[in-house]
Structure formats: C-alpha cells, structure tokens
C-alpha positions in Angstrom: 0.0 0.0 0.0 1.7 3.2 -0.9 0.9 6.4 2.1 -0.9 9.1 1.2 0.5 12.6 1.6 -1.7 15.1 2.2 -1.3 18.0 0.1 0.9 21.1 0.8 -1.7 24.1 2.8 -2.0 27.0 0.7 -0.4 30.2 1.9 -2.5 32.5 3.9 -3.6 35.5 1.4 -3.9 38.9 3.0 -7.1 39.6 1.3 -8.7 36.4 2.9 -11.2 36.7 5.5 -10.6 36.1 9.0 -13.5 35.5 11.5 -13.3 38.7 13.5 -13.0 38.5 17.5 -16.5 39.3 18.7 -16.1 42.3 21.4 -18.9 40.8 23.3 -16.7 37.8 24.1 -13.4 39.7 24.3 -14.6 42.5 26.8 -16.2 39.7 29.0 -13.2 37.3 28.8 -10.3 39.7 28.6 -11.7 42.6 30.7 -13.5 40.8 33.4 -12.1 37.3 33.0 -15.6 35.6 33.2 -15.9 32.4 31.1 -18.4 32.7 27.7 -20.9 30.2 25.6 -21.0 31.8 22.2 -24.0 33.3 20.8 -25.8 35.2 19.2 -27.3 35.8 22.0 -23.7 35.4 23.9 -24.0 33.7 27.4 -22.4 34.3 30.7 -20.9 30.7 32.4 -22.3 30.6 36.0 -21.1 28.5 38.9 -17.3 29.3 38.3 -17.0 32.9 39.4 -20.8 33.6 40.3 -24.2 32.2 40.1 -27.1 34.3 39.6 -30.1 34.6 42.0 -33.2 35.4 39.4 -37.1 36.4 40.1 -39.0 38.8 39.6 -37.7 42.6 38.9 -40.0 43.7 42.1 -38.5 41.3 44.3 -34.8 42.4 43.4 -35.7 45.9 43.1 -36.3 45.3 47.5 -33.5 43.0 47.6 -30.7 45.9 46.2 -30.8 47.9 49.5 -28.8 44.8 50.8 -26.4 44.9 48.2 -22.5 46.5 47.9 -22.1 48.9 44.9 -19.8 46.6 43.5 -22.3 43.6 43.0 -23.5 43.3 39.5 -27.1 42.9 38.3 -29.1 41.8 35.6 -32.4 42.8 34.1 -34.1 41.0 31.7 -37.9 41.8 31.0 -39.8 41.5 34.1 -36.9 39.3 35.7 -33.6 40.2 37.6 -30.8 38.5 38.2 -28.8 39.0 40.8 -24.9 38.1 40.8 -24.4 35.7 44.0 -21.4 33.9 45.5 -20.5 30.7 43.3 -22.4 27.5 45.2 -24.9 29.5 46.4 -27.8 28.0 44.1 -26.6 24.3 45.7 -27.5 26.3 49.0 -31.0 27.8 48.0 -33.3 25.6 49.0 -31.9 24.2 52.2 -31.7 28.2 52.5 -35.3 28.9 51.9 -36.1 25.9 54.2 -34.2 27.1 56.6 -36.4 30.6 56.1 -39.2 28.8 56.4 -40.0 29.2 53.1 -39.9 25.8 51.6 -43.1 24.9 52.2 -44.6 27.3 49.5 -44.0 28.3 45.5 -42.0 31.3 45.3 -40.9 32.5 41.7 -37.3 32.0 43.3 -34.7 30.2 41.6 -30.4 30.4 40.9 -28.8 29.4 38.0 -25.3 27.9 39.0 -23.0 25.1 38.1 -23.2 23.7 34.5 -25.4 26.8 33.7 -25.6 29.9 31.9 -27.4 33.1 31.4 -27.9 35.7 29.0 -25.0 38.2 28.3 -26.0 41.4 27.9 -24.4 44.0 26.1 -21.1 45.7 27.9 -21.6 49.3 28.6 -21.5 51.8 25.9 -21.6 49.0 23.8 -24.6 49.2 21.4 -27.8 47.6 22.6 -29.7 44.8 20.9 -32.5 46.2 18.5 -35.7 46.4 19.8 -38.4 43.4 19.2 -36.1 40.6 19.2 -38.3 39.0 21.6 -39.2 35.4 20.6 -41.1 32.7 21.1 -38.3 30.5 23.6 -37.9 34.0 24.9 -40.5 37.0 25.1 -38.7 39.1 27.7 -36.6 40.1 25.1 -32.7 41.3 25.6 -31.2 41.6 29.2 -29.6 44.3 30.0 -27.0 45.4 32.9 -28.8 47.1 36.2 -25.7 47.4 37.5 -22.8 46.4 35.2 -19.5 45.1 36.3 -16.5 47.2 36.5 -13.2 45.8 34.6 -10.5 45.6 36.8 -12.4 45.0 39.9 -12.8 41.4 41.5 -16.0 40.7 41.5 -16.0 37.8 43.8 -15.4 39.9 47.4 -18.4 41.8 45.9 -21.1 38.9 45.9 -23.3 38.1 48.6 -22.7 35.2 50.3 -23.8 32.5 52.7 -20.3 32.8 55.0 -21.4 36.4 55.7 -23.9 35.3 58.1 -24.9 37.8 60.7 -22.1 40.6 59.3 -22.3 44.3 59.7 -20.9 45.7 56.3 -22.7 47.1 54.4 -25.8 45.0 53.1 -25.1 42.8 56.4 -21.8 40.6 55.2 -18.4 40.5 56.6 -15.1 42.4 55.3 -17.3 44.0 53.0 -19.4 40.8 51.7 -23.3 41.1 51.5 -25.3 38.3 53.1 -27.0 36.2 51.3 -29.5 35.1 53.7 -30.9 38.8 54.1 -31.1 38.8 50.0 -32.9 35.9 49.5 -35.1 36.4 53.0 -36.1 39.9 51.3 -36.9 38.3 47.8 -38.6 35.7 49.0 -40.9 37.9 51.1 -41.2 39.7 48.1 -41.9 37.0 45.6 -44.6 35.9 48.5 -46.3 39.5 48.1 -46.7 39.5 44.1 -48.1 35.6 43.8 -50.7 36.9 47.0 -51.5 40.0 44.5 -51.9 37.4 41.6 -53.6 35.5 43.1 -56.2 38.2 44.5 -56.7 39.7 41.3 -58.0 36.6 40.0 -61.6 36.7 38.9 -64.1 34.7 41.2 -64.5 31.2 39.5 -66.8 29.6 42.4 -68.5 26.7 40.9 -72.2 28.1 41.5 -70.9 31.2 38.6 -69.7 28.5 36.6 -72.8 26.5 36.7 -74.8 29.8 36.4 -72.8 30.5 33.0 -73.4 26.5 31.7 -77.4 27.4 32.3 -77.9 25.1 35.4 -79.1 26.1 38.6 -78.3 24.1 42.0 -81.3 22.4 43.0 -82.3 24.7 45.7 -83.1 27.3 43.3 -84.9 25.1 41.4 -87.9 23.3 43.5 
C-alpha cells in the first residue's frame, strides 16, 4: 500500500477573511475574566466565578438595598438577576427551608454550576434592536442594572452564605453582602406579588360556573 501525503496548505492570502474577535466575548473574557458560551445571544458561564439569583424585577428591586455597589445585576424583562457567590444555588433551598419558606412556591430560583445566562451587552456597547423578543424568549434582551466594572474582583463583591450575621454594608463580613438577608427579602417579596396574583383573579366559584353553563343548584330550582 503506498501512504498518502496530504497535500501542501496554501499560503495565507492577505485579502482572505478572517473571522473577526466578537467584542462581546473579548470584553467579557479579557476585561472581566468571566468564562463565555457563544452566541448570538452570547451567554455568561455561572457557577465558576458567580451564580445568579433570578425572580421577579419587584423582588430584586427590595432586595438591592442589601447589596455593595460593586455587586453586579441583571435585568431582563420582568426578571432580575442577581450576581451571587458561586455555590450559592446548591445552598437555596436548604436556604429557603431554613427561612421557612420551603413549604410554598416562590418564583425564586439560581442558576449555578453547569449553567448559563444571558450576556447582555457591555456598557457603551450598542444595545440589541428592539423586538427581538421570541417565542423560547419574550422578555426580550437583558440588559445590565448594575454592570460590572473591569479591573475590579467581582467575587469579594457577591453576597454570600459565609457572611452570616455581618455588619458591612448589606449585612456581610469584610465588606461581603449576606446572602441570607437577600434571598429572605426576595422571598418575602416574591410571596407578596403571587398573593397580588392571586387576588386579582376573577371569582370562579362553581355556583358562577354552573350559572354560566345554564344550570341552577337544586335549591333554586324546586
């Protein structure tokens, strides 16, 4: 059998094309250091550096008095996310059990290892064009709350679990929010708007229902 050779690789021309660096990815992974999924949309890895605490944008909205100014957060329609310690969604719901919460269904929930969330666009970058909601995702293009800052570590930043019972600012220790006073907040929070859901409801009792269908218990009709 005679071998093959494979055959010599053409020079590189100058006038080829040359798949340009995206500066999504490089400002996230050379600025900040944070590890990328490629896009479009481009996706932040979670559970190396951070996780991300998301529900609804009234609950974080209560939740960012407990925050430092260096912790980063998302918006992304009617959701926020909120950058937390890495392992903190393994914590969550021994957390919220822990707050009593367990028991109940709160629009609560963190995104951590082997995950990933939306990127959005680096300030002063240009933002994504309006409408590009679709149907895996109607709240459209997330978008930074409070962006990171390149050059700072985010990490001492994050709220965390080991800041139990701190008095820094937002409740942590050397500077760390707790985590336990964000997600008690959020939870409260998320409590409120399912009870205001809830309320707003129509009434649906089964006598309207029946009322509707054109039948009539029997008491109203002997």
């Amino acid at each position: 059998m005679v071998p093959t050779v494979p055959l010599p690789r053409r020079p590189l021309d100058p006038g080829d094309p040359v798949d340009p660096v995206d500066p999504v990815q490089q400002w996230y992974e050379n600025e900040l250091g944070w590890a990328t999924v490629p896009g479009p949309p481009w996706r932040l890895v979670t559970g190396v550096l951070f996780d991300v605490l998301e529900g609804p944008a009234e609950a974080g909205f209560a939740a960012l008095r407990h925050l430092g100014p260096g912790s980063p957060v998302v918006l992304h329609g009617d959701r926020m996310g909120l950058l937390v310690a890495a392992g903190s969604a393994e914590e969550l719901p021994g957390l919220l059990d822990w707050l009593e919460w367990g028991g109940l269904a709160l629009d609560l929930t963190a995104v951590g290892a082997g995950g990933s969330v939306e990127a959005p666009p680096p300030p002063g970058f240009p933002a994504p064009p309006a409408g590009r909601e679709t149907r895996e995702d109607p709240r459209g293009a997330a978008r930074w709350l409070r962006p990171p800052e390149p050059g700072c570590a985010v990490r001492p930043a994050l709220p965390t679990l080991s800041a139990l019972g701190g008095g820094a600012v937002g409740g942590g220790v050397g500077g760390a929010p707790d985590l336990v006073r964000v997600v008690q907040t959020m939870a409260t929070q998320c409590h409120r708007v399912r009870l205001g859901r809830v309320s707003a409801q129509p009434l649906t009792s089964s006598y309207f229902s029946r009322m509707d269908a054109g039948t009539r218990p029997r008491s109203l009709t002997s």
